[in-house]
C-alpha positions in Angstrom: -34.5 32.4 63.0 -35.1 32.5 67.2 -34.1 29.1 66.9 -30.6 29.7 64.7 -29.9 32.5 67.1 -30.3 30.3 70.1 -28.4 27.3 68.7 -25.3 29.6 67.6 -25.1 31.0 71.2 -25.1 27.6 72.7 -22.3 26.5 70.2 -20.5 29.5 71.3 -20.7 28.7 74.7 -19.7 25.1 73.7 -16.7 26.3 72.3 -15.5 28.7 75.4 -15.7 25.5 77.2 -13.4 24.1 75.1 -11.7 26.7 75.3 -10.5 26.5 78.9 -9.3 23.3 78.7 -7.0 24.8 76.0 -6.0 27.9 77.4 -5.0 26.1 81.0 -3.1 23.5 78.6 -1.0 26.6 76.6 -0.7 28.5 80.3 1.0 25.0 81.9 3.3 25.1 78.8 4.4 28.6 78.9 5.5 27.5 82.3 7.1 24.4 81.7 9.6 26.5 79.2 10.0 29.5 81.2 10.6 28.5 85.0 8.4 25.4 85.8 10.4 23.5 89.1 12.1 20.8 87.7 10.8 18.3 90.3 7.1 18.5 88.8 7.8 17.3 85.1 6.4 14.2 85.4 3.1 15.4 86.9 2.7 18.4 85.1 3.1 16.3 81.3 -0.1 14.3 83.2 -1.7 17.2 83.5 -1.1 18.8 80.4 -1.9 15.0 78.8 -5.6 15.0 80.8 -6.2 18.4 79.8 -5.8 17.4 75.8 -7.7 14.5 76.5 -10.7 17.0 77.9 -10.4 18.8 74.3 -10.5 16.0 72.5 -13.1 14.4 74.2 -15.5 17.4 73.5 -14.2 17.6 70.1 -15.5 14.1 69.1 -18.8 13.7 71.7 -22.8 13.5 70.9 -23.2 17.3 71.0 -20.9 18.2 68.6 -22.9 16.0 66.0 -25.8 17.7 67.2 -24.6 20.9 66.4 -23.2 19.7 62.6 -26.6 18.4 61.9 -28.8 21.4 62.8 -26.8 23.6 61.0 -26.2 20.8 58.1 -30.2 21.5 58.0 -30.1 25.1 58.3 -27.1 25.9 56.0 -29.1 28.4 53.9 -29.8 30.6 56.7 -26.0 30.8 57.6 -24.2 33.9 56.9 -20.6 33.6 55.2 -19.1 33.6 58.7 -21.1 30.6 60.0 -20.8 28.7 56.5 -17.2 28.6 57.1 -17.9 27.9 60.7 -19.4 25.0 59.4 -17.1 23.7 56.7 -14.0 24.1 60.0 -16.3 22.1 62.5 -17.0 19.1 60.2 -13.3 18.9 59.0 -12.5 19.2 62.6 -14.8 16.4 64.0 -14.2 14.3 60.6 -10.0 14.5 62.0 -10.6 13.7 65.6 -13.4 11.3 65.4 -11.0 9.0 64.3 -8.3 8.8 67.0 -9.3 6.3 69.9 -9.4 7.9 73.6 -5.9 5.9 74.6 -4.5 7.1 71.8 -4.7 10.8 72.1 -3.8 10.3 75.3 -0.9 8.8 74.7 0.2 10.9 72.0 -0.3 14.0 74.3 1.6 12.7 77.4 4.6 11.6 75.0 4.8 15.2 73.0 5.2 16.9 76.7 7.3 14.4 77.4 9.9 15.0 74.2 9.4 18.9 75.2 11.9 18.2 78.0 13.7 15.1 76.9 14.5 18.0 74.2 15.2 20.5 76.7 18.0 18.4 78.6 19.6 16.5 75.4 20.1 20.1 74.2 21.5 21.7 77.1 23.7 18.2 77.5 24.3 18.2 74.3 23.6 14.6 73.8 21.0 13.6 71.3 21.2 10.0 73.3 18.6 11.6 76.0 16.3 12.5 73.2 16.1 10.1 71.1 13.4 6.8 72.6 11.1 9.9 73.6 11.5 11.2 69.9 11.2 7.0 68.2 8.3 7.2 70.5 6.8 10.5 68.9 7.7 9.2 65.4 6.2 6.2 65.7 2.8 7.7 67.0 3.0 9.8 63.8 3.1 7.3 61.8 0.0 5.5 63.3 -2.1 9.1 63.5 -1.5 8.8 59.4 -2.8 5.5 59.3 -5.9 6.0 61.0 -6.4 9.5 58.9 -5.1 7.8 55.7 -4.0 9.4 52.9 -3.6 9.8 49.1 -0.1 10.1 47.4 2.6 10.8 49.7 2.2 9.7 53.5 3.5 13.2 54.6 0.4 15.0 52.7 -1.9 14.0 55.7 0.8 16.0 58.3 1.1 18.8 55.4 -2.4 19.4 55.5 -3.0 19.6 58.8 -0.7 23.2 58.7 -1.4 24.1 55.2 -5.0 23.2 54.3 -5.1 21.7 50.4 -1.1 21.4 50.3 0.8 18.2 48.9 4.3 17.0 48.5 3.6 17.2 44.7 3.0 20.5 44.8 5.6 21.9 47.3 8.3 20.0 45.2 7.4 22.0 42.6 7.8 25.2 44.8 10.2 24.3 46.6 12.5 23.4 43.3 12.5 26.7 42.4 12.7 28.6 45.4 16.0 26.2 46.1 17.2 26.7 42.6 16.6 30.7 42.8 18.4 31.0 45.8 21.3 29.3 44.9 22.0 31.0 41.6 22.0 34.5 43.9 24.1 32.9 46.5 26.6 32.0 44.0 26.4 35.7 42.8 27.3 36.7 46.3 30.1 33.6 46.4 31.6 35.7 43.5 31.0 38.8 44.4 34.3 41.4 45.8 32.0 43.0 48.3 32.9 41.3 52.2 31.4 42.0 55.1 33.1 42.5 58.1 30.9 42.0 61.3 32.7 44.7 63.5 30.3 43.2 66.8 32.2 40.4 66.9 33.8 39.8 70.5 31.5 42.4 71.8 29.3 42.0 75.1 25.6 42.9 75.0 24.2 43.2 78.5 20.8 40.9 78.8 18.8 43.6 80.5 19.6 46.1 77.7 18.7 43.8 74.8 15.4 43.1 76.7 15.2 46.5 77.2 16.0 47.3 73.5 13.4 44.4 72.5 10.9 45.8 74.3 11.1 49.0 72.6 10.9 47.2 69.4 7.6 45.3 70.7 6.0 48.8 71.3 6.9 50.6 67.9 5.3 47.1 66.1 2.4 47.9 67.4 2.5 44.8 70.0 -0.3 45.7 73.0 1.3 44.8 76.5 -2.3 45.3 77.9 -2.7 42.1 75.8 0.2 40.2 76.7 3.7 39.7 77.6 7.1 38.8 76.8 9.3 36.5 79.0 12.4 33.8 78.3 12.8 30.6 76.7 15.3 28.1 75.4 13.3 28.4 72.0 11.7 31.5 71.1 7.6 31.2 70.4 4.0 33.1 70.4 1.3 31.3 72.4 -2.2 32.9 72.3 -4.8 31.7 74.8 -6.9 34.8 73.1 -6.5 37.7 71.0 -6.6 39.0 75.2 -3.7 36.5 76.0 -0.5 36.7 73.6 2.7 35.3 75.4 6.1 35.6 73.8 9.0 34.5 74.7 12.7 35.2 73.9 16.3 33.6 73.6 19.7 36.3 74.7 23.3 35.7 73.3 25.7 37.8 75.1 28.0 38.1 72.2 24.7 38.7 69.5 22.2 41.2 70.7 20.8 40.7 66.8 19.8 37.4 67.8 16.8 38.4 70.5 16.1 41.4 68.0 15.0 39.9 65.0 13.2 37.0 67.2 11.7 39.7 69.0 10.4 41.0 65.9 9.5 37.9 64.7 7.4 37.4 67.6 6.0 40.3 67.6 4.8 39.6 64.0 3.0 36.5 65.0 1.8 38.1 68.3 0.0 40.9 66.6 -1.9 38.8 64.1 -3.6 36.7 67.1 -4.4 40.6 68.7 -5.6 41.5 65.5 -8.1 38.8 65.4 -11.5 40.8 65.7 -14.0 39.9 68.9 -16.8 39.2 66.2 -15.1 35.9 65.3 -15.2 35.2 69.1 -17.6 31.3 69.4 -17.1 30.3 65.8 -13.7 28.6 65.9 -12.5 30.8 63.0 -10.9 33.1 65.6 -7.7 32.4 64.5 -5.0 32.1 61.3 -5.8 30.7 58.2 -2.6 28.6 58.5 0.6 28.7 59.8 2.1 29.5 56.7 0.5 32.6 56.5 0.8 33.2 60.1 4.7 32.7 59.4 4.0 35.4 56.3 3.3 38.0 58.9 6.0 37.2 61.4 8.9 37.1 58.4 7.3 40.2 56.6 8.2 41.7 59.9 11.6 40.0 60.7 12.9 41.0 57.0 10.7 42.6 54.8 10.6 45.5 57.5 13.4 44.4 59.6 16.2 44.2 57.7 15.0 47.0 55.0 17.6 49.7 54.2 14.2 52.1 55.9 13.8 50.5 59.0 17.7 50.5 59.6 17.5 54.2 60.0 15.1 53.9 62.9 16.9 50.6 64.2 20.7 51.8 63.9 19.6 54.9 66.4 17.8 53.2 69.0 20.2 50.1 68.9 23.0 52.7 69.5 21.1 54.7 72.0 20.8 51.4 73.9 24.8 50.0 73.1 26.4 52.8 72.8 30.1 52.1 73.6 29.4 48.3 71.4 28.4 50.7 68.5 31.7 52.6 68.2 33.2 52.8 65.1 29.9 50.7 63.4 28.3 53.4 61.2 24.8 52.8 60.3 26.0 51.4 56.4 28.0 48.9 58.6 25.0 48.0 60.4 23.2 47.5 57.5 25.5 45.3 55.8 26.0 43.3 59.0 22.6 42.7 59.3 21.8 41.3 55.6 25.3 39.9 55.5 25.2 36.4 53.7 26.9 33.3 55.4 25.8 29.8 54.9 25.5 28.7 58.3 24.2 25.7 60.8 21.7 27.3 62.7 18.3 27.8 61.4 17.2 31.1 63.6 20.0 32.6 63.1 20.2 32.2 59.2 20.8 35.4 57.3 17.4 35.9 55.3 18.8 34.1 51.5 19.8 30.7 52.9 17.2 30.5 55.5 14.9 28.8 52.8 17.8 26.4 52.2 17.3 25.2 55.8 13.7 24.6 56.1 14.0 22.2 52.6 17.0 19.9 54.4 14.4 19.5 57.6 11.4 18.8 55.1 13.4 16.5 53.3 14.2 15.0 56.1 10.9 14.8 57.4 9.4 12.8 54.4 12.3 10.5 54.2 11.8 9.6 58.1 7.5 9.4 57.8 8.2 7.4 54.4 10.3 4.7 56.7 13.4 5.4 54.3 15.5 6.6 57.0 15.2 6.0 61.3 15.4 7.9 63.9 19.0 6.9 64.8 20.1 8.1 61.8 18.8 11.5 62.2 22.1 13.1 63.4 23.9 11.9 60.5 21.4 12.9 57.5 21.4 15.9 59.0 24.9 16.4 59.1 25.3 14.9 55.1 22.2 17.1 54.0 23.7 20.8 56.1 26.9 19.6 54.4 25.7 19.2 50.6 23.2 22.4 50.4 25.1 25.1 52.4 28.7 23.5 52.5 29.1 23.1 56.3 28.9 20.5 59.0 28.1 20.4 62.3 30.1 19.3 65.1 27.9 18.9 67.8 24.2 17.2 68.3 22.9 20.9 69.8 24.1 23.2 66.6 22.7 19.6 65.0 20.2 17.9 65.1 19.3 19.2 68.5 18.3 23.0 67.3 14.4 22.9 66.9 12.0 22.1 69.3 9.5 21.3 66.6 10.0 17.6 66.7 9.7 17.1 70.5 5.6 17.7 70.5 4.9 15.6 67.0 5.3 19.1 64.9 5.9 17.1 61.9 4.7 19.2 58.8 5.0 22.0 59.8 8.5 23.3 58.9 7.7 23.8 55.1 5.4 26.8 56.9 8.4 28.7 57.3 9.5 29.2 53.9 5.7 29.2 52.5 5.6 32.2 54.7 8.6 34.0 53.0 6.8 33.7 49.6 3.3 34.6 51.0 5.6 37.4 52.6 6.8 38.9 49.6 4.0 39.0 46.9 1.8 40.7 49.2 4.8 43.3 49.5 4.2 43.3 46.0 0.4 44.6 46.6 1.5 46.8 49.6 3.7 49.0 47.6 1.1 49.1 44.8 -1.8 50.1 47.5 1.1 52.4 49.5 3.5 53.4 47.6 5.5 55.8 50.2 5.0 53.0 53.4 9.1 53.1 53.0 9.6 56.6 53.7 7.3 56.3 57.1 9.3 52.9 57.9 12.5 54.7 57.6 11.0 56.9 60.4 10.3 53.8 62.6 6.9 54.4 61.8 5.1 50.9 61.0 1.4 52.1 61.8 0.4 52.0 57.9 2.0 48.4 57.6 0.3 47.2 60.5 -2.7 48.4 59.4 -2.2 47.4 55.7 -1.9 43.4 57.1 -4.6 43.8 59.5 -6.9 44.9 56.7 -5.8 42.4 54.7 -5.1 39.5 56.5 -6.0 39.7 60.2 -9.4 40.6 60.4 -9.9 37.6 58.2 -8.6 35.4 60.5 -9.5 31.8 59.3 -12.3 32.8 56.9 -10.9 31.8 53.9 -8.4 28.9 53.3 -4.8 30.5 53.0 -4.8 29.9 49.2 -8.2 31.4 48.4 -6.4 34.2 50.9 -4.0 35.0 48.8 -5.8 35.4 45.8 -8.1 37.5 47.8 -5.5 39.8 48.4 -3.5 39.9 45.2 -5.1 38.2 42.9 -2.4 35.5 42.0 -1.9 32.3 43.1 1.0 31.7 45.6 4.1 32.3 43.6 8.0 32.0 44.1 8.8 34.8 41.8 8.1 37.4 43.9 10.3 36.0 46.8 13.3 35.2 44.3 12.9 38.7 42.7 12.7 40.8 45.8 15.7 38.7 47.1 17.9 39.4 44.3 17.0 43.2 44.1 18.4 43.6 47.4 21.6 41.7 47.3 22.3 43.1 43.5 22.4 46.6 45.9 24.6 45.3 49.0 27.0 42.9 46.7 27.2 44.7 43.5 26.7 41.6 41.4 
């Protein structure tokens, strides 16, 4: 056993060097999108490429097959932890193993390059700029998939690498529903007499009080500043070096201080998942989520589940006014609900009310599979887009940057991982399901801006996990179902019965 002891100490140490490669990779990032001088783009993406290469090169070298062969040999002396340890390590090595050095290389130094391609076509709203940095990512795709292979559908290998286990068989399944589902309520709400008048409209919200305000939210989630730090983006995100290091970042509209607030929520739900991941998982490489849809789960349970409750309005209606007060005059605190969880088909995704948002992430998957299936290029992203926006929520854009332009996803290769989003809504809901069984007062202490027994209800549940168990077996862990839409669909169309009398 001296000898298992040993070995799993030297694996740990193995992976903390690993480890800093990363976290100076995630730290030159975090500056690149929130002040980096614009004269060193070109030699930080080299940096940023060199440092991936690093990774990778450790990933895929002699030791690590060292290390899957003594424990291989020693796999009945391994602890559940270290089994799973196992199981992530092989699939790991088994995924990079196969990607020559050039290649990762040039993969790495082309997604920082599309991060600010991106960045610029956006601002110039001009998808022109981005596009050869974008064929370039695409095409890269496309070859990572043939030197992975894959079974079915080409866009099962990209699936998997955010969803462990997930196909496009499946998700059409899911996703047919969820679509269907949504679109019967929004129809309801189409026909309903109730309107919603958003009485913020041509109101000014001062940037340092919504930071303010955000910050405040940040705190009462639970979010440890100790532990990290919130700054500005053009794209909201989390980053986690460790669960020491959680950066988020934020996006301010003068004219929408909702915006920044449910992002800042949102944030905060992903941030405190990565915090929540306990030190004991520290040197096994299952120190983090189980996948991104169920990270997504935790950030949307947040964002909607709590955020846009009837409960949490109480709490969020005072402190909003304390912070706006002469913006909040004549909005009374059923206004601000209604504004809130007000239903609009519209363009962006981020802003989406929390119904149609689903809606969005299936045009960008569909989209996705068309363009990795080689049924559509990338030339003729701007135009599918605008055809797809127009037949599922009945509006068009008019510009590349409320277009095609709006995600930052594509610009690093994050192909795949979209479908996450809406995963995480129905994740979202059927553990509120379990929740209110296990707790069923947890909305009177929400309505008190209170969220201690939530947080701790997910952290029991699902942080302390981290990526123990593969987000299916998770779930079934937790409420003894299988994934399932109905609990989304059902949840949605209690609330909107309420608001829209349908």
């Amino acid at each position: 056993m001296k000898e298992l002891e040993s070995k799993l100490k030297e694996y740990a140490e193995y992976l903390k060097e690993i480890e800093h490669y990363r976290t100076a990779e995630s730290l030159m990032y975090w500056d690149m999108t929130t002040g980096m001088p614009e004269n060193v783009a070109e030699s930080r993406t080299e940096t940023m490429s060199f440092m991936s290469l690093q990774q990778h090169n450790l990933l895929v070298g002699a030791k690590k097959q060292e290390f899957i062969k003594f424990f291989e040999e020693h796999i009945d002396d391994l602890d559940l932890i270290h089994k799973r340890m196992l199981t992530e390590m092989k699939k790991e090595y088994d995924k990079q193993k196969i990607y020559p050095e050039e290649f990762v290389k040039e993969f790495s130094l082309a997604a920082a390059k599309g991060q600010l391609s991106w960045e610029k076509a956006k601002s110039e709203d001009n998808f022109e700029i981005f596009k050869p940095d974008l064929e370039k990512i695409v095409e890269l795709t496309k070859q990572s998939i043939k030197y992975r292979g894959y079974k079915g559908n080409k866009y099962n290998t990209l699936l998997d690498d955010y969803e462990a286990g997930l196909t496009v068989e499946k998700l059409d399944v899911v996703f047919n529903e969820l679509r269907d589902g949504i679109v019967e309520i929004l129809n309801k709400i189409k026909n309903s007499k109730v309107k919603i008048n958003n009485k913020f409209e041509g109101k000014e919200f001062p940037k340092e009080n919504q930071e303010r305000f955000c910050i405040e939210l940040l705190n009462t989630m639970g979010f440890d500043f100790k532990s990290g730090r919130m700054d500005e983006s053009e794209h909201p995100y989390t980053m986690d070096m460790t669960n020491k290091d959680v950066r988020i970042t934020n996006h301010y509209y003068l004219n929408d201080f909702t915006s920044a607030m449910f992002s800042a929520i949102h944030e905060g739900g992903h941030a405190i998942y990565e915090q929540d991941i306990p030190d004991s998982l520290d040197g096994t490489g299952i120190n983090k989520a189980a996948s991104m849809a169920i990270h997504e789960s935790q950030s949307r349970f947040y964002e909607n589940i709590v955020g846009r409750s009837k409960a949490f309005c109480n709490y969020l209606y005072k402190e909003a006014k304390k912070e706006f007060h002469n913006q909040f005059n004549h909005v009374t605190k059923e206004d601000f609900y209604k504004i809130i969880n007000k239903v609009e088909p519209s363009l962006i995704r981020t802003e989406a009310d929390e119904l149609t948002y689903s809606l969005h992430v299936i045009i960008r998957y569909e989209i996705e599979k068309l363009l990795i299936n080689d049924k559509i290029k990338v030339s003729e992203l701007p135009t599918v887009w605008n055809e797809k926006y127009k037949e599922y929520l009945g509006v068009e854009p008019k510009s590349d940057k409320e277009g095609v332009l709006q995600d930052v996803h594509w610009s690093d290769g994050s192909f795949g991982y979209f479908p996450s989003y809406a995963l995480g809504n129905l994740y979202g809901a059927q553990m509120l399901n379990k929740m209110l069984k296990d707790e069923p007062h947890i909305y009177d202490e929400i309505s008190k801006g209170n969220l201690n027994s939530v947080h701790q209800w997910l952290n029991k549940n699902v942080h302390v996990y981290g990526n123990l168990y593969d987000p299916s077996d998770l779930i079934k862990k937790i409420t003894g179902e299988e994934l399932k839409a109905k609990y989304f669909l059902k949840y949605l169309d209690d609330k909107y019965k309420e608001i829209y009398k349908y």
